[in-house]
C-alpha positions in Angstrom: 95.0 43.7 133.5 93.6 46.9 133.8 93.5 50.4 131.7 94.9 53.3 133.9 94.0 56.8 132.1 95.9 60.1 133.6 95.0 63.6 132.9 97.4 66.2 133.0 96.8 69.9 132.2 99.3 73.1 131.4 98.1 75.3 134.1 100.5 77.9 132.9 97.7 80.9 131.1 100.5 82.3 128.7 103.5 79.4 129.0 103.3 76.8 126.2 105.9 73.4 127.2 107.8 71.5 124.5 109.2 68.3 124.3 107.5 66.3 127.5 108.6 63.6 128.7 106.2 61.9 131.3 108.0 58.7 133.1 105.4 56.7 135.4 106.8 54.2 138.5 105.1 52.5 141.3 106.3 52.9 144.8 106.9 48.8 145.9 106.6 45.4 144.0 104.0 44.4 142.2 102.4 46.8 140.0 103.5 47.1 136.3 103.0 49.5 133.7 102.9 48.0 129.9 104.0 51.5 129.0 105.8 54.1 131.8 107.2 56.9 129.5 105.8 59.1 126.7 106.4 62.1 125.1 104.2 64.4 123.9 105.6 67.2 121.3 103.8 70.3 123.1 101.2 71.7 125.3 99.6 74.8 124.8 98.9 77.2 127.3 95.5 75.5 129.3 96.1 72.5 127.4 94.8 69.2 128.4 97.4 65.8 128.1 95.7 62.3 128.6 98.0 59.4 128.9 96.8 56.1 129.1 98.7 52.5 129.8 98.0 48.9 130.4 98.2 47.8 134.4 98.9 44.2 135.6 99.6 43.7 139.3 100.6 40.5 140.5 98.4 38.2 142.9 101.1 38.7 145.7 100.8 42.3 145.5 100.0 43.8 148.8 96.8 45.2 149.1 96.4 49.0 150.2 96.7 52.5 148.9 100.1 52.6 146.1 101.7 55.9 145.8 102.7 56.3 141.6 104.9 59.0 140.6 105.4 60.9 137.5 108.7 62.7 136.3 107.9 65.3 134.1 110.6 66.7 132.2 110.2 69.7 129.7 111.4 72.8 127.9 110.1 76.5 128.0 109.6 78.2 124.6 114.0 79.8 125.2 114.9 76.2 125.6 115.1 76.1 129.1 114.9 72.8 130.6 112.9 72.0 133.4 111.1 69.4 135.2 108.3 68.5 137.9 106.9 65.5 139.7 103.6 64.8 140.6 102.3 62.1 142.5 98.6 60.1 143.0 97.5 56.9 144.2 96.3 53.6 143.3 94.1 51.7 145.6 95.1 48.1 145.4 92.1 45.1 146.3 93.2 41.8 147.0 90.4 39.7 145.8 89.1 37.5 149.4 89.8 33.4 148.6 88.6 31.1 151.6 89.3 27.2 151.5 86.2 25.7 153.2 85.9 21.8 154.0 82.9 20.3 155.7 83.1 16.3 157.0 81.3 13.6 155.3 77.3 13.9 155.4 76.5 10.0 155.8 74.3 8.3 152.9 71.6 7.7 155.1 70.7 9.2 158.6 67.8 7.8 160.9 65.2 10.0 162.4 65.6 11.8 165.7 69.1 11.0 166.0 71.4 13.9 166.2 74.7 14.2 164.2 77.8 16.4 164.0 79.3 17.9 161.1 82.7 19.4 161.1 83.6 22.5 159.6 87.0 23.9 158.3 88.3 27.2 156.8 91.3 28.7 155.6 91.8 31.9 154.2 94.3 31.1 150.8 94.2 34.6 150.1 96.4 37.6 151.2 93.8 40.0 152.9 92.2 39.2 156.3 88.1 38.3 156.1 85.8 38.5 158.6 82.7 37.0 160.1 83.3 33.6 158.5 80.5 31.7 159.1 78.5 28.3 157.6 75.0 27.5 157.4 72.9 23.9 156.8 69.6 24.0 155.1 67.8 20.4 154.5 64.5 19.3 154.1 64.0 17.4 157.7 67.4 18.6 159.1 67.5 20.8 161.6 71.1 22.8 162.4 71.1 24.0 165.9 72.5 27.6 164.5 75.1 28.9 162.2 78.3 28.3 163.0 80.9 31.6 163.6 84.5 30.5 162.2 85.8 33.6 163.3 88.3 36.8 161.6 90.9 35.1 159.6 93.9 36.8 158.9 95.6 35.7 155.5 97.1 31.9 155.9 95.4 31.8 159.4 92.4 28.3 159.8 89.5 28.2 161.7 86.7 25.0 162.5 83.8 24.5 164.2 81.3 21.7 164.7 77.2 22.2 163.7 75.1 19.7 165.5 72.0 18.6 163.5 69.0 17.3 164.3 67.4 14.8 162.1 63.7 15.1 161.4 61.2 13.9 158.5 60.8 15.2 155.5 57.3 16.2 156.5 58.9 17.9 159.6 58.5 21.7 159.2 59.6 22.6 163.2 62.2 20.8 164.8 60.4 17.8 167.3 57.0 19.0 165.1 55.8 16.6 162.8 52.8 16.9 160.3 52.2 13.4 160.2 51.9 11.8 156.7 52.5 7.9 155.3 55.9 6.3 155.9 56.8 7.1 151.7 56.3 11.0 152.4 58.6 11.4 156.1 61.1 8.9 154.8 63.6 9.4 151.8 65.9 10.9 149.6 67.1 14.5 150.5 68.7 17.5 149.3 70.6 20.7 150.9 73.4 22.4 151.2 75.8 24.1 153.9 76.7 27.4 152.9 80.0 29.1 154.2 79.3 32.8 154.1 82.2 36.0 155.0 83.5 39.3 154.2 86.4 41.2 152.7 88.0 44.6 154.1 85.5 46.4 152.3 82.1 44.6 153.6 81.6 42.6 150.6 80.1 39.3 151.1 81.4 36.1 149.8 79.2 33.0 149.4 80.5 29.2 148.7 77.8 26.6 148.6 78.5 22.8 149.0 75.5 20.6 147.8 75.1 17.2 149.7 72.6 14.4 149.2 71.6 11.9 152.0 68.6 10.0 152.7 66.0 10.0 155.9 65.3 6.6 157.5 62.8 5.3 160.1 64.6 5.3 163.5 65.9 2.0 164.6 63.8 0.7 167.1 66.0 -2.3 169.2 64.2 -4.0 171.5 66.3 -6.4 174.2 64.5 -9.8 175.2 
């Protein structure tokens, strides 16, 4: 929840207001106020009224710009009755929330063969997000580029394939190796892939999936 402070002033220069009654109410679903009316006794002329209340909004709210209105209802110093209304507005944020799946990185892959690696998304939230995209880094594994998943619009999936190259572990440039014994190319690795995206608002969202595998010596077959 949130804390939502108003400030209200009596503008009047010589008109003091008694007996105020403020009720609050959001335009549409979702918003809720822990408290929506007060009262507040009397204002004197040029007076300044804060009024503060809790504010939950539910994780289906619709994101955007929420008009809130307050009904002001008062008396003049004869008795008078009178009201007013004034109205401001809440921006609502729907927080972005992507699914992302990659396919299974095999246990052990063999130098200089090249392997595929699918790649699913699916935005679980209610706001669009934008320039989805996922990323490999490995020591010895070379990604032939990120891969663009695309503008999602809330429930809307997206997939893509990422071929990979696969080095040595001494292997700083794809197809350029540094030489080194057999125990230094060959082994156990680390990386990740790395989905990457944006909200409405140009933040960026990151979601990193570790994987291990290990390099081996290509498989030389020879045929008699």
């Amino acid at each position: 929840g949130e804390t939502l402070t108003v400030t209200f002033r009596n503008c009047s220069g010589t008109q003091p207001l008694y007996n105020l009654k403020v009720s609050a109410s959001a335009e549409g679903s979702g918003i809720w106020f822990a408290r929506n009316s007060f009262y507040v006794a009397s204002a004197s002329p040029g007076e300044t009224i804060v009024l503060e209340t809790g504010l939950s909004v539910a994780q289906d709210a619709a994101g955007g710009e929420i008009p809130v209105a307050f009904e002001f209802e008062y008396e003049d110093k004869r008795g008078n009755a009178l009201s007013g209304r004034e109205t401001m507005t809440l921006s609502v944020r729907q927080p972005a929330k992507l699914e992302c799946q990659t396919g299974e990185i095999p246990g052990a892959v063999y130098a200089s063969d090249t392997m595929e690696l699918s790649l699913k998304v699916c935005n679980a939230g209610r706001a669009p997000v934008y320039n989805v995209q996922a990323s490999l880094s490995a020591e010895g594994l070379f990604p032939d580029g990120d891969v663009f998943l695309g503008n999602l619009e809330a429930g809307a999936a997206g997939e893509g394939t990422m071929q990979i190259y696969v080095g040595t572990r001494t292997m700083e440039v794809m197809g350029v190796d540094a030489g080194g014994s057999d125990g230094e190319k060959y082994g156990p690795v680390e990386g990740t892939v790395t989905f990457r995206y944006e909200d409405g608002d140009g933040e960026v969202y990151e979601e990193t999936r570790p994987f291990q595998t290990e390099i081996k010596k290509a498989q030389i077959v020879s045929f008699a």
